[in-house]
C-alpha positions in Angstrom: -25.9 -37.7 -21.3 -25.6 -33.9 -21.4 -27.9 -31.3 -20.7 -29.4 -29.7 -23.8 -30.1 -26.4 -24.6 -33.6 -26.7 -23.3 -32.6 -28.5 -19.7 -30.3 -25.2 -20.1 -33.3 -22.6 -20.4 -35.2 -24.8 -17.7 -32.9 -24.4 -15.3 -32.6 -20.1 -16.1 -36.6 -20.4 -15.3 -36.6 -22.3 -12.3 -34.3 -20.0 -11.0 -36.1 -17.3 -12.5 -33.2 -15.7 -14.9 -34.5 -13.7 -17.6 -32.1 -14.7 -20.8 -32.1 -13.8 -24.2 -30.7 -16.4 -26.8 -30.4 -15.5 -30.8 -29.7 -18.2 -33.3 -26.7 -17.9 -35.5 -24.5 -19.8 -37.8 -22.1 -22.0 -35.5 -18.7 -20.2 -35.0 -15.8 -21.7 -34.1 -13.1 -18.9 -33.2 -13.7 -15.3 -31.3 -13.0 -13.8 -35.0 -15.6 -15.7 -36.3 -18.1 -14.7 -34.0 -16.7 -11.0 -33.9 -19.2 -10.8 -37.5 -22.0 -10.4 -34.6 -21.2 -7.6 -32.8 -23.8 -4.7 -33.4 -26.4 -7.9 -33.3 -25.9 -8.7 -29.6 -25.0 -6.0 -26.9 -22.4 -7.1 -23.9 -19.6 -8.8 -23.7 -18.5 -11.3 -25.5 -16.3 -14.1 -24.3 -13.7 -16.9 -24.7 -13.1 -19.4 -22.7 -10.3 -21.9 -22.0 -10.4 -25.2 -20.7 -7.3 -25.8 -19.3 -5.3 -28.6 -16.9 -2.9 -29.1 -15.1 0.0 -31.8 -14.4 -2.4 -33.1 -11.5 -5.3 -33.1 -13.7 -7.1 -30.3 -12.1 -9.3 -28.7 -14.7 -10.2 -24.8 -15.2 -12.4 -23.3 -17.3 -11.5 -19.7 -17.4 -14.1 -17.3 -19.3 -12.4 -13.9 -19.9 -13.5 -11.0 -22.2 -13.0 -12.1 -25.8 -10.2 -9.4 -26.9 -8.7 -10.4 -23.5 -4.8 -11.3 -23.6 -4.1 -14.4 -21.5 -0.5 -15.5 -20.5 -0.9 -19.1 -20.5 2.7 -19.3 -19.1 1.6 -17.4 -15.8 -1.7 -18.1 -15.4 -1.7 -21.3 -12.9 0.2 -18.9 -10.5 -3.0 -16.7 -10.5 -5.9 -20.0 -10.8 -4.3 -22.2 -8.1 -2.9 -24.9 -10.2 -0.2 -27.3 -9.7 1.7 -26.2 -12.2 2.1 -25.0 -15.5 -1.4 -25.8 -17.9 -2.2 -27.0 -20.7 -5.5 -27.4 -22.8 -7.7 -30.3 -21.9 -8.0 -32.8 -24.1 -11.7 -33.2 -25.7 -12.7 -36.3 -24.4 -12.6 -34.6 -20.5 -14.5 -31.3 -21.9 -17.3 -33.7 -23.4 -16.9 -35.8 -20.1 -16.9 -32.9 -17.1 -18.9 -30.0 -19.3 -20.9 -31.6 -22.0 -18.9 -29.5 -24.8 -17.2 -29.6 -28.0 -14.3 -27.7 -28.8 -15.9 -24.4 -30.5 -18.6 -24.3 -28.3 -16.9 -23.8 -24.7 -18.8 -21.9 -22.6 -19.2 -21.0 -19.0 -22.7 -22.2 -19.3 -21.5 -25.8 -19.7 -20.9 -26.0 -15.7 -24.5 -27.3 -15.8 -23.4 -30.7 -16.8 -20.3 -30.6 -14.1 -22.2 -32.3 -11.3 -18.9 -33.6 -9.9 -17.4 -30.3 -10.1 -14.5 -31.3 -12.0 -13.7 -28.4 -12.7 -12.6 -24.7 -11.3 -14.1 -21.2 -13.1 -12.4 -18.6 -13.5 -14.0 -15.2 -14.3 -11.6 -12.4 -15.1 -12.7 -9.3 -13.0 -12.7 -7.0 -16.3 -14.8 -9.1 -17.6 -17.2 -8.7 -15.0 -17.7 -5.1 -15.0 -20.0 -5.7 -17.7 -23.8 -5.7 -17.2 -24.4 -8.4 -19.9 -22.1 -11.3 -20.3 -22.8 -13.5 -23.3 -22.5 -17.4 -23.9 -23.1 -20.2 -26.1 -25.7 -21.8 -24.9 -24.1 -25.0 -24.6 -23.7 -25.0 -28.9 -21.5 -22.8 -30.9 -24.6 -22.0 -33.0 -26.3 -19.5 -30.4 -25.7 -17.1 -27.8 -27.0 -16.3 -24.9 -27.3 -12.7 -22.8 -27.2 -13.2 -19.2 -26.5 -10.3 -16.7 -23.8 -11.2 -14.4 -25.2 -10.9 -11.5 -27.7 -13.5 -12.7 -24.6 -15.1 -13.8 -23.2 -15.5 -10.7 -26.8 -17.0 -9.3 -26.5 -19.9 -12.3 -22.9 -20.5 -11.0 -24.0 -20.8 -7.5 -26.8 -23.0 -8.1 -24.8 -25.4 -9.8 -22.3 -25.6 -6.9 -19.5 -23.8 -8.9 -18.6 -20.3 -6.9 -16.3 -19.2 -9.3 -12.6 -17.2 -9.1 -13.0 -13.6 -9.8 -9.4 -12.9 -10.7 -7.8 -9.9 -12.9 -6.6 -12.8 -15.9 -6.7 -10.2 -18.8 -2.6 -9.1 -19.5 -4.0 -6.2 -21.5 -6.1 -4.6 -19.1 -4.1 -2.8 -16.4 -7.2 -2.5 -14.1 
């Protein structure tokens, strides 16, 4: 069964990770959730669960106005080969999620560690880093270096890789 949003905020306390979560209506696309800017300062993200012909899986969380050439990118992740998105069922199965609410937070359910993160270095220049909290119907504000600590605590020391095609950095 998969963690819940309060197993979520336990875990933030016991490692002792200040947060800050607003409730919302659930969005399902970056332009949806693009109506909260002004409401929640940071960065805001997307993420993409990808696999490749070997069945690895990658959940790579890059800034949300981020351009990402899925035709490249498994030469910059370490995949096998080309990707492709994972199918539900695996994203329910490895991070707890459904699609519209993937989320770097989800690692929490990954306790096999199915699957490889990716952070796009742009990304992380940011102080706050924001998140659904496991639902498409909140976010959460974490600061990245906190972010980092949540990562590493769930066994999952993530890629810091330049992913973003628009940002010559």
């Amino acid at each position: 069964m998969p963690k819940t949003y309060a197993n979520l905020m336990q875990k933030f306390d016991d490692l002792g990770i200040k947060v800050s979560t607003i409730r919302h209506a659930p969005v399902f696309t970056v332009a949806e959730a693009q109506d909260l800017r002004g409401q929640v300062p940071g960065a805001h993200t997307k993420n993409l669960f990808l696999k490749d012909k070997k069945d690895n899986f990658f959940l790579v969380t890059v800034d949300e106005e981020a351009q990402v050439d899925l035709k490249t990118i498994h030469t910059r992740i370490g995949a096998s080969s080309r990707v492709s998105f994972g199918k539900p069922e695996k994203l329910m199965e490895y991070l707890g999620l459904v699609p519209g609410s993937v989320s770097v937070l989800g690692v929490i359910n990954d306790e096999e560690h199915q699957v490889k993160v990716v952070l796009d270095e742009a990304l992380m220049h940011n102080e706050i880093i924001n998140a659904h909290p496991l639902s498409n119907d909140a976010t959460t504000s974490i600061g990245r270096h906190d972010l980092l600590r949540f990562l590493a605590s769930t066994g999952h020391e993530p890629l810091i890789l330049k992913i973003d095609e628009s940002n010559p950095t």
